[in-house]
N, C-alpha and C positions, 0 to 999 in steps of 0.2 A: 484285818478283816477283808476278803475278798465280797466285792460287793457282787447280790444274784442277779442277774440278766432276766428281764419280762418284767410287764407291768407297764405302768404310765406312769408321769409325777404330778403326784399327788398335790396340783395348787389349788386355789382358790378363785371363785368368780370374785364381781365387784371390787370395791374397795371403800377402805374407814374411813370416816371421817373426823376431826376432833368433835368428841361430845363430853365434855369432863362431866357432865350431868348424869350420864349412865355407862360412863369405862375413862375415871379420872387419873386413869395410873399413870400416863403417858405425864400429865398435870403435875401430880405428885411427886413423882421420881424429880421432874425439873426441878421442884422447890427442894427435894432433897440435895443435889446437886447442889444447889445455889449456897445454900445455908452451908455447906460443906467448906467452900470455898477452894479445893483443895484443886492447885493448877498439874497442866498436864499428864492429867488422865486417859487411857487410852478404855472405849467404852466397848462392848458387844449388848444392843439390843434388838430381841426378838422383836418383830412387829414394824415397820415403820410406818404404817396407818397413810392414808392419800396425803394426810397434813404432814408425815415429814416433822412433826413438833419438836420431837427428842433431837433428832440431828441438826435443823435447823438454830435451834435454841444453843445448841452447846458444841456447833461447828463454827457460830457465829459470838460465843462467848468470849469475853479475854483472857480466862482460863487456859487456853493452849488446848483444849477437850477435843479429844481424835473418837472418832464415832463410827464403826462399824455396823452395817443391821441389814436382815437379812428378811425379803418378804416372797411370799409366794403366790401374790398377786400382780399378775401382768399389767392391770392399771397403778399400780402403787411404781413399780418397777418404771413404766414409761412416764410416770410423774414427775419421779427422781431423774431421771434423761432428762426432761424437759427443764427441769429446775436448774441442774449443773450447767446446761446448754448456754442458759441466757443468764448464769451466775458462775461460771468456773471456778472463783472463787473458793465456792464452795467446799468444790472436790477434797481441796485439802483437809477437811477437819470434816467431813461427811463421806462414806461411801458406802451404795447398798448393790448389793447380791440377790440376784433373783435363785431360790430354790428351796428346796426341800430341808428345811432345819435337821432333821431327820437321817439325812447322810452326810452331817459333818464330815469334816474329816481334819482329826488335831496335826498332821501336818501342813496343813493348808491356813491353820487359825494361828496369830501372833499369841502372847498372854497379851492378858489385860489385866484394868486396875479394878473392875466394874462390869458385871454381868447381870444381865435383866431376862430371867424367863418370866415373863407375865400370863404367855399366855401357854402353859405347861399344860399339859392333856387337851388343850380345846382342838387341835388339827390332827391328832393322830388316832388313825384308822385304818383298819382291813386294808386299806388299798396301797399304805405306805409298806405293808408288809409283803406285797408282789415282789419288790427291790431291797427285801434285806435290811429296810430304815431301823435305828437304834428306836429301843422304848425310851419313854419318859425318864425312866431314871436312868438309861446309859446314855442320855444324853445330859442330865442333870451332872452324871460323874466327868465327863468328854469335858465340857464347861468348866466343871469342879479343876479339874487339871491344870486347863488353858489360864487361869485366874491366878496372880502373884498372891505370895502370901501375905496375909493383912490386906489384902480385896475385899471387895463384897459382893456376894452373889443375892438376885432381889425375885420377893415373888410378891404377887398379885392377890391379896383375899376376895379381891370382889369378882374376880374370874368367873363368867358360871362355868368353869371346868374345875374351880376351886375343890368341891369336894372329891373329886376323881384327886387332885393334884396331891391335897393335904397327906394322906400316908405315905403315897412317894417323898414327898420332903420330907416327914417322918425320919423314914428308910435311911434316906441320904444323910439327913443329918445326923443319925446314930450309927453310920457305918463311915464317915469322912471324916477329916481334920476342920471342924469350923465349930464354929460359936453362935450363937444368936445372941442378934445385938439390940439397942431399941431400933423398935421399925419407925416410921412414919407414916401417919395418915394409913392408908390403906396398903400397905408396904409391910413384908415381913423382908431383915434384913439379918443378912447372914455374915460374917467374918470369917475367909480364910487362918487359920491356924499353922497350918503344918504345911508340907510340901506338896500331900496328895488330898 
């Protein structure tokens, strides 16, 4: 894919805070995680929210849990600086990328054991499409790829982009190699099958 030239990228002001009260997925996934137990995972999650929860929690687990995530907030972005800065530590089992979800690009992405779209349809718009950005489900399949088999790929019910999302997973799920499996809590949970 030749990426088109014009446009701006498409980030985001502010940044999230942890509120398990009204977007507990961040929450959820953890306890899924945990109960799993399963060491040496390598993760990709949308979203790293100002809290950092997801990476923190399972960059700092005894799991061996390698955490990739990717936000498009400048303050989320210079958080995670700030955090690594006076934690180095860290860096090993946490690292996040400031951009556009939207222009993956699968030679740039490792596999992994574990992908988290949570927040599928809530960022994309008109203006991701000035630069050529992949739709929701070319980016659903882009992921589907990068994901070893017997992975899980995870999505968010309580999203309010949830009903935009739901046909697209639909989609994906009737046209990929996966399974659904039991979700948890507010979690629909997917299993890799097949190669693609």
């Amino acid at each position: 894919m030749v990426p088109r030239s014009g446009g701006r990228l498409h980030s985001l002001k502010g940044a999230w805070a942890l509120r398990p009260d009204d977007c507990p997925c961040d929450v959820h996934f953890i306890e899924w995680m945990e109960g799993r137990a399963v060491p040496n995972e390598a993760i990709f999650h949308f979203g790293t929210g100002d809290h950092h929860h997801v990476g923190l929690r399972l960059g700092e687990s005894d799991l061996g849990t390698s955490v990739m995530s990717i936000t498009a907030t400048r303050r989320e972005y210079d958080s995670y600086i700030d955090l690594v800065t006076h934690r180095p530590e860290l860096a090993r089992g946490y690292c996040v990328y400031f951009g556009d979800i939207y222009t993956s690009n699968p030679a740039l992405l490792p596999m992994f054991d574990v992908v988290t779209l949570f927040h599928l349809c809530e960022f994309r718009s008109e203006e991701n499409d000035a630069y050529g950005a992949l739709t929701d489900l070319e980016l659903t399949r882009l992921f589907t790829e990068r994901t070893r088999p017997g992975g899980h790929l995870i999505f968010y019910t309580g999203s309010y982009a949830y009903a935009r999302a739901e046909p697209i997973i639909a989609e994906w799920a009737a046209t990929s190699s996966v399974e659904e499996v039991e979700g948890y809590r507010t979690l629909r949970v997917f299993r890799k099958t097949g190669a693609v």
